[in-house]
C-alpha positions in Angstrom: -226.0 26.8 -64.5 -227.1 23.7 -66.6 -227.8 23.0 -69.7 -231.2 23.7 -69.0 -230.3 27.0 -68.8 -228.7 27.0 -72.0 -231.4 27.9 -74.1 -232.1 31.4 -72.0 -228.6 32.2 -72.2 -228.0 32.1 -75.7 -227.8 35.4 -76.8 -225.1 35.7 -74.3 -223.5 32.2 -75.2 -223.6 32.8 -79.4 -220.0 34.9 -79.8 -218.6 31.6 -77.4 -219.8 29.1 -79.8 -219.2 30.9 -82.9 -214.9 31.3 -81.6 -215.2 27.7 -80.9 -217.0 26.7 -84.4 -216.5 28.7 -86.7 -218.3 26.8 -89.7 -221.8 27.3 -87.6 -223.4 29.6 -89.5 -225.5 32.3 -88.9 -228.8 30.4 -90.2 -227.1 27.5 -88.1 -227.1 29.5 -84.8 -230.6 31.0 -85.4 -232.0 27.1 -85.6 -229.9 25.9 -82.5 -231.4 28.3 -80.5 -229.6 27.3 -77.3 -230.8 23.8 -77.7 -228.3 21.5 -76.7 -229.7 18.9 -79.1 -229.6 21.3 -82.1 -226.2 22.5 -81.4 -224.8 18.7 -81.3 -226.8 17.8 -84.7 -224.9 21.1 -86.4 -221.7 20.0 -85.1 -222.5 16.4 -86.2 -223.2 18.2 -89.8 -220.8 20.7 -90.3 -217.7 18.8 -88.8 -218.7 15.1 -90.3 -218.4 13.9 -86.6 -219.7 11.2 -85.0 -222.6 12.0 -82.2 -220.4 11.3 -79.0 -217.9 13.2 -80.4 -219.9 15.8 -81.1 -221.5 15.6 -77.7 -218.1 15.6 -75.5 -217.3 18.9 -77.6 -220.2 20.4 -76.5 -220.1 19.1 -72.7 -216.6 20.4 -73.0 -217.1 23.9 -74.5 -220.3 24.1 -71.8 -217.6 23.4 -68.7 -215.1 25.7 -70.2 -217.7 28.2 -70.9 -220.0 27.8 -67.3 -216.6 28.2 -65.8 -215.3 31.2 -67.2 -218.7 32.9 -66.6 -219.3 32.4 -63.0 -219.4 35.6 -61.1 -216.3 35.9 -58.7 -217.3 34.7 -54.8 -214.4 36.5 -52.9 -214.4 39.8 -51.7 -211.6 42.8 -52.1 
């Protein structure tokens, strides 16, 4: 998955972001709407953060997150 899949995920992804941001609000999430852009510009806002910062938190929770979420390969 990529962030381009990000946006059809987001229903799924929402609880995730919320545990790892908890200022976003709920009017917040509804205007991210899975776009990465959005959710970097709500971080920028809501934590007074610079753009990169905010950006590396996102790559970051998106690796953590993508990682966690990927369906088990080996066999029992």
């Amino acid at each position: 998955m990529n962030w381009d899949q990000f946006e059809g995920k987001w229903k799924q992804m929402k609880g995730s972001v919320r545990e790892q941001w908890g200022k976003l609000t709920d009017d917040d999430m509804d205007r991210i709407g899975g776009k990465k852009e959005q959710l970097v510009g709500k971080l920028q806002e809501r934590y007074g953060i610079a753009k990169e910062v905010a950006e590396t938190q996102a790559e970051e929770w998106w690796t953590k997150f993508h990682s966690t979420t990927k369906p088990s390969t080996t066999q029992v």
